[in-house]
N, C-alpha and C positions, 0 to 999 in steps of 0.2 A: 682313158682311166680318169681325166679329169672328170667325167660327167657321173661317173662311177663314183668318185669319193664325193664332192658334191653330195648327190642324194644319201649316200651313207652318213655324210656330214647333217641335211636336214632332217635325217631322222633319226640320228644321236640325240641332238640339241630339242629336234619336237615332243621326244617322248619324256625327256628329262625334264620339256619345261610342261607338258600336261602334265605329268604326273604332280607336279609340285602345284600348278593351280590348283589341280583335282584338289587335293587336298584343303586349301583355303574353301573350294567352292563347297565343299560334301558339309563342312561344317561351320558355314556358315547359313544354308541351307537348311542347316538343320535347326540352326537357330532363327530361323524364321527371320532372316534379312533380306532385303529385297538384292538382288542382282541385274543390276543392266546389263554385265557384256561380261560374257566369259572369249577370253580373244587369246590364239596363239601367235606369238609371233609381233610386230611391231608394225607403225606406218600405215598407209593405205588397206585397207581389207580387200581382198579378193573374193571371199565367200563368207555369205552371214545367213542366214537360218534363225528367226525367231519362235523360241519352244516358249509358250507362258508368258511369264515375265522378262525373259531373261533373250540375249541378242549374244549367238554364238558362233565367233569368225576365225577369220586363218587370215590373219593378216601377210601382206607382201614381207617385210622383211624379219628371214627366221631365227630372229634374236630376242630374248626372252617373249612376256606375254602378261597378263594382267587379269582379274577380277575386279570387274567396278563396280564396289556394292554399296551401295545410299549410306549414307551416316561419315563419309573418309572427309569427304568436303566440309569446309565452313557452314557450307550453306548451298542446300540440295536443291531448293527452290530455282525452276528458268525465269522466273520474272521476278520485275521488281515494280517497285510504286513509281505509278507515271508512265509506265510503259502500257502501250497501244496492243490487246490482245480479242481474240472471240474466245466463245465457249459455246461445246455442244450441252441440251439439258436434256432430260429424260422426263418423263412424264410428271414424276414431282415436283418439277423444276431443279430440281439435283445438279451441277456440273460432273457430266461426266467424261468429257473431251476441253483442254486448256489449247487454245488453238495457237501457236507464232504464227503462222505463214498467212498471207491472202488468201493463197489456192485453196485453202479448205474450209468449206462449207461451215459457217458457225450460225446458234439462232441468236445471241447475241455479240453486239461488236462495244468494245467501251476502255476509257483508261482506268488504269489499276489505281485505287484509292489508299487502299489497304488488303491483306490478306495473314491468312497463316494456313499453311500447306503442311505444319509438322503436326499440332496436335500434341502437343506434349499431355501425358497423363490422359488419355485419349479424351482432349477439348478438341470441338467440333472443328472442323477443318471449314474454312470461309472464302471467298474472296469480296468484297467492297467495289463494283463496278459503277462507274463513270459512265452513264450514257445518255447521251444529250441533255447532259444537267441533272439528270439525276441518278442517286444514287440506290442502285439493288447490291441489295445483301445475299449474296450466294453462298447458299450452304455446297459444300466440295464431299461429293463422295471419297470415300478412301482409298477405293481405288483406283482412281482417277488417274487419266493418262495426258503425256504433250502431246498434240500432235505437230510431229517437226515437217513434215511432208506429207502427201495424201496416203504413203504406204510405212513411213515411219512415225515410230513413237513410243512415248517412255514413260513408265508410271512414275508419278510422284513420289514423293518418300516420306509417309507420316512417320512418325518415333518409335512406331512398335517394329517397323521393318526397317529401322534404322540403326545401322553398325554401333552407334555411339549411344546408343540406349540398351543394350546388352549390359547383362552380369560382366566383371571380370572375367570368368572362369571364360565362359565362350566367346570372351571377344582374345581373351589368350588361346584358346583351343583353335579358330578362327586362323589366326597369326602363326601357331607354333605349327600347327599341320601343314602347310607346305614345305618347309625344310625337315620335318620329320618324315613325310612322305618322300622326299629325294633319298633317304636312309634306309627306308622299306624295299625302294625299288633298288637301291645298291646291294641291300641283302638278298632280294630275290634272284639276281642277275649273277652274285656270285657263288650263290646255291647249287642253281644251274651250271656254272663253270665249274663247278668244287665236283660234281659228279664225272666230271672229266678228266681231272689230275688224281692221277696215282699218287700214293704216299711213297715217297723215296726211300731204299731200302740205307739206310746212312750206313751199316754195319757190314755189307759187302763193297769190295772194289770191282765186283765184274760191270764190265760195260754192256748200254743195251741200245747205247745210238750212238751212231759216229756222222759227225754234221758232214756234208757233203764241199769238197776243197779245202776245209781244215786240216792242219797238223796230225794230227789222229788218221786221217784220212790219207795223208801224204805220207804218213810212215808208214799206211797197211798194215791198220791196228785193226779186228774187227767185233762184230755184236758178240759178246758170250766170252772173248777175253778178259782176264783179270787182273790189273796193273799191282805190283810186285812191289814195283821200286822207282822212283823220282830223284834224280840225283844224290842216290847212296842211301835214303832214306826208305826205311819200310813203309810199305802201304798195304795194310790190313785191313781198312773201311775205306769208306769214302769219307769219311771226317778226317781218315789222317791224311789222304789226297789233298782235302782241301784245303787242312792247316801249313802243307809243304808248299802249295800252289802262293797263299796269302804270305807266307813268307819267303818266298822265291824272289830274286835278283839278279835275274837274268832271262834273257829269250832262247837263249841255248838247253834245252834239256837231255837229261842222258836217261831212259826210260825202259823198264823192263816188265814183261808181261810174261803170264803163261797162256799157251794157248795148248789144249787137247795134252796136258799131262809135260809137255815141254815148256820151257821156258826162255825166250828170244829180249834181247836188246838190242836198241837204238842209240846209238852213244851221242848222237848228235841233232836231237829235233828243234826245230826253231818253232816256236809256240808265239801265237797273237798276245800282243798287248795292249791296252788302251791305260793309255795316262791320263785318268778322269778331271785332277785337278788341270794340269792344263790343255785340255782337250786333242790330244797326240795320240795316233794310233800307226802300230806298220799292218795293220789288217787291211787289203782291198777290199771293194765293193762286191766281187764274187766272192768274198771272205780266204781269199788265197793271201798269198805273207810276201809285205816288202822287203827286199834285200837287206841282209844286215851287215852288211861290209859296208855299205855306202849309205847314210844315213837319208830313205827317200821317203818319206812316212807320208799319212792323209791325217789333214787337219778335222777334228769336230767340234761342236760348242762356239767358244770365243775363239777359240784359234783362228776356224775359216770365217767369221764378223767382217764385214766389210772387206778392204782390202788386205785381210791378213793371210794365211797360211793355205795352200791347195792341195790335193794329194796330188804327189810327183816329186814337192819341191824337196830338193837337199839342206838339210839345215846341217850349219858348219859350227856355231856358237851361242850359246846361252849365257845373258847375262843379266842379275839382279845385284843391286847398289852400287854397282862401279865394280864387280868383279866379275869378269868376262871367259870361259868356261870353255875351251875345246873339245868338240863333237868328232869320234871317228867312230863310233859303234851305237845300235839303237842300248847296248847295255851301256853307257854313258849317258843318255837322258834318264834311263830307271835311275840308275845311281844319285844322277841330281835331285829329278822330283822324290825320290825317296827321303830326302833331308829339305829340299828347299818346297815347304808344304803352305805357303800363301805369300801374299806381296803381289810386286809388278815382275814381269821380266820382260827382258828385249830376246827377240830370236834374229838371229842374222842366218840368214839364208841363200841358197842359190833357185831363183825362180827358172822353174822346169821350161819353159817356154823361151824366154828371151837369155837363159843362163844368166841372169845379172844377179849381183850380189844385193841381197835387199835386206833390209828388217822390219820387224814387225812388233809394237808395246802392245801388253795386253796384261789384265791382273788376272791371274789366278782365281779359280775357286780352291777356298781352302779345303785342308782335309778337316776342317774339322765341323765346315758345312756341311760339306757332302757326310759326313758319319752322321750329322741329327738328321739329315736327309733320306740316310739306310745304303748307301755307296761305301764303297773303298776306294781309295783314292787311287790307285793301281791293280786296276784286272788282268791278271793272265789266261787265257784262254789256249785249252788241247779243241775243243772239239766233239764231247763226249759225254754221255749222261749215265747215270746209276739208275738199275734194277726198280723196278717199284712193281705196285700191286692196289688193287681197289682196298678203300678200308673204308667201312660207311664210316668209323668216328673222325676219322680224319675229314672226310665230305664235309659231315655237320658244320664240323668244327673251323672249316675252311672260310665262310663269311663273316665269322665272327673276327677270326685271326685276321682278314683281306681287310674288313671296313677298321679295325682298330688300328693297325698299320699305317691306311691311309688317311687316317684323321690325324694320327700324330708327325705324320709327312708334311698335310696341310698347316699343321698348328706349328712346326718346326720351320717350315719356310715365310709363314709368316714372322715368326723370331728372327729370323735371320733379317728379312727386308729395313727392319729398326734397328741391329743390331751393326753398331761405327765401327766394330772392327771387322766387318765382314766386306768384300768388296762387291755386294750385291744389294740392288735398289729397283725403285721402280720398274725401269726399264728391264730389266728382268722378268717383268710377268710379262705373262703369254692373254690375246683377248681373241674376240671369234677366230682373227687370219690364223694364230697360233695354233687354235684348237684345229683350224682343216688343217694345217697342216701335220700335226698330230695325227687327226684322224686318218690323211690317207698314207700313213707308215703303217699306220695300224690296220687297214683297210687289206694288205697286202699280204697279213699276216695268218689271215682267215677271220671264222665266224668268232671263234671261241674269244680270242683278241679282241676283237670290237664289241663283246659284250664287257669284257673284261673293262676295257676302258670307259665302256657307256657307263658301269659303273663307278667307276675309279673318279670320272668327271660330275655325276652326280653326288659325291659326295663331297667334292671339290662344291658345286653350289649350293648344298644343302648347309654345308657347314658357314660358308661365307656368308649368304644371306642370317647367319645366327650374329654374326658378331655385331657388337652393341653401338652400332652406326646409325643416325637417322635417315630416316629413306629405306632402310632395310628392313627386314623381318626383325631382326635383332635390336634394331634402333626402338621399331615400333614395341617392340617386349618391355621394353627397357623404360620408356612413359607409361607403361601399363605398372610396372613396376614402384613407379613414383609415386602413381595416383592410388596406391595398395598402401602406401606406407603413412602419406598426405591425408587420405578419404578421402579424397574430395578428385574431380575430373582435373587436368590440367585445362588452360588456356586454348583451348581449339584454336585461335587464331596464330599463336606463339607456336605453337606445336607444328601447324602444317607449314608454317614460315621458317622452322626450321630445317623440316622435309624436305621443301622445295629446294632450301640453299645448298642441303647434301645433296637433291639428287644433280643437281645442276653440276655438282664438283664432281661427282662420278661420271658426268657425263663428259665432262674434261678427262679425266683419269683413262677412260675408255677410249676417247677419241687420242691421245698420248699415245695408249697399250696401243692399239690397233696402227696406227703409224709406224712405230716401232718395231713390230712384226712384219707390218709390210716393207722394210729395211732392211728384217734378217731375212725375209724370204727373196728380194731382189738383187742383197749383195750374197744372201747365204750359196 
């Protein structure tokens, strides 16, 4: 399976990052800029393909990718004055080949005196050669190329094909189109998925799936049954299921259904819970129910972090500020995390393996992260789902509701990471190791799942590339932004000094992220 998720992994991240170059490249293209390398992927190239102008590769490692189009640089020009170059001429004496190398063939060799390769205001393009004392003035065709190798080589970059001599309008259209494109393809992918989710019938309680070793399943509840009652409580919809479910306080339920004109109860079900704030569940891995006489739960989130909590272990006691909380029943943690909703807590435990008494610090995620997140801090789980039916308005309406959700996901956990009274920070974000590992939970789940999340993660980097960082799409918006209000260009040199020093910090940030996944993935 690992080879399995792997490629489902490179080609999540491949098509989320073409699509998004696409997008810079289609319109900048269109603006008549010149393009050196349209490249997926990072590092070494493995495969390049020269169409026209332009150099298109799959680079070795498949982490982001790039459009390198003349005008981003200070200065596009390969040579400089005083440097040892040939040139190819063409019958007018034209320069039409700027040679670096020895190995290729030039009809003059000479040092660089002077030149101008940009041409602003389209002024002739020159170079001033140096050969054996004297000096020829070489007129530079415009589209003139290096040659870096006898099979490599790169046109030059006069100002009319050059990024920084663009309108506003398309050097933003340029810039904004690839995380608007990451957006398109989040819509098209959940379009797609939206044709496959039924709209949920909320106003009946008949059931139409009962998960297979769940509760539901263990009482011999089945499809086409209609739940009655939940500990005394009517259930007429599935809305009023689910408001008894959300305020439920206990894993014991007493449960009544009809089934074919009769009506049966279960006075005694033990129902799954997962305690979201701090990462506690009595659900096993085949989704069957831990004992609840004897409190033997599996840990998730920060609970199983390093050396903390494992499914099996006994936990005996819970303690936050110096008050210390005896555990006999899994309805004694609900109880707790019902009331004690952030902080640190200690768990004292009996480890399933060596039976010793251990403990374990760890903070909570609060409830009231996990609510701007879209969670409940306590899930209880039967097993079972509501009636539904195709509705094209519900389909439509599906990408629009799926991508606005997870934008305010994005924008809400990014509040959290600044937000002092939260106990969530850097180390928190997830970077490529995160995402495979994401990806092959998600891989497991089927087709419709990994589209679902192709897009879910495409809007994750469509959005973040918008925020007003330099080094970003959003950073670079944001000097375009300046230079709209100024008139006037910013500092090219200041500007890509700036670039440089964010991306250099990201590339800390990243190399941070990635360590720290590869932590929760060797202790997780």
């Amino acid at each position: 399976m690992f080879l399995v998720n792997l490629i489902v992994f490179i080609l999540v991240l491949g098509v989320i990052i073409l699509i998004h170059e696409l997008g810079h490249f289609f319109f900048a293209k269109r603006a008549n800029i010149l393009c050196h390398e349209f490249a997926i992927g990072m590092g070494p190239a493995i495969w390049q393909k020269r169409k026209g102008e332009t150099i298109y590769s799959i680079r070795s490692i498949p982490i982001g990718g790039y459009v390198s189009m003349a005008g981003e640089a200070v200065s596009d020009a390969l040579i400089k004055r005083e440097q040892v170059i040939g040139v190819k001429l063409n019958q007018q004496g034209q320069v039409i080949h700027i040679n670096l190398v020895d190995t290729v063939e030039s009809d003059l060799m000479g040092i660089v005196r002077d030149y101008d390769l940009y041409g602003k205001d389209f002024d002739p393009l020159f170079i001033d050669l140096d050969v054996n004392g004297k000096i020829e003035h070489l007129s530079v065709l415009r589209d003139a190329t290096y040659k870096l190798s006898q099979t490599k080589e790169m046109w030059i970059t006069p100002s009319e094909k050059s990024f920084e001599s663009k309108t506003l309008w398309q050097r933003f259209l340029v810039i904004f189109a690839g995380p608007f494109m990451n957006f398109v393809l989040a819509f098209v992918l959940f379009l797609f998925v939206g044709f496959f989710i039924l709209k949920p019938n909320l106003d009946s309680s008949e059931v139409s799936f009962v998960g297979e070793n769940t509760p539901a399943d263990t009482m011999g509840l089945e499809v086409g049954d209609v739940i009655t009652d939940i500990n005394g409580e009517t259930i007429t919809s599935w809305n009023d299921l689910s408001l008894v479910m959300k305020q439920n306080q206990t894993v014991h339920l007493s449960i009544s259904y009809r089934r074919d004109g009769q009506t049966f109860t279960d006075p005694l079900v033990t129902v799954g819970v997962l305690i979201q704030t701090a990462g506690l569940s009595n659900v096993k891995e085949d989704g069957t129910i831990y004992s609840t006489e004897t409190i033997i739960g599996r840990a998730t989130g920060r609970a199983s972090s390093g050396d903390g909590l494992e499914a099996g272990d006994l936990i005996t006691h819970i303690e936050q500020d110096g008050v210390k909380v005896p555990v006999n029943h899994w309805d004694d943690i609900i109880s707790y995390f019902k009331t004690h909703t952030s902080g640190t807590v200690t768990i004292t435990y009996l480890d399933q393996e060596d039976q010793i008494a251990k403990t374990f610090t760890y903070d909570l995620i609060s409830e009231n992260a996990l609510s701007k997140l879209g969670y409940q801090s306590i899930m209880f789980q039967i097993g079972i789902s509501p009636t539904s039916s195709f509705d094209l308005g519900y389909t439509l309406l599906y990408p629009f509701r799926s991508i606005g959700s997870n934008v305010m996901q994005v924008l809400n956990t990014l509040g959290l990471l600044f937000d002092r009274s939260e106990n969530l920070g850097l180390s928190d974000l997830s970077g490529p190791v995160g995402i495979f590992s994401l990806v092959s939970q998600t891989t497991s789940q089927g087709i419709l799942s990994i589209i679902g999340f192709t897009a879910f993660l495409s809007i994750n980097i469509g959005l973040l590339n918008l925020l007003p960082i330099p080094a970003l799409d959003g950073g670079r918006l944001v000097f375009l932004g300046i230079e709209a209000v100024i008139r006037k260009p910013l500092n090219r040199k200041l500007e890509n000094t700036i670039n440089n020093v964010m991306f250099f910090l990201l590339i800390g940030l990243f190399i941070f992220v990635t360590y720290n996944d590869i932590l929760r993935l060797i202790m997780g």
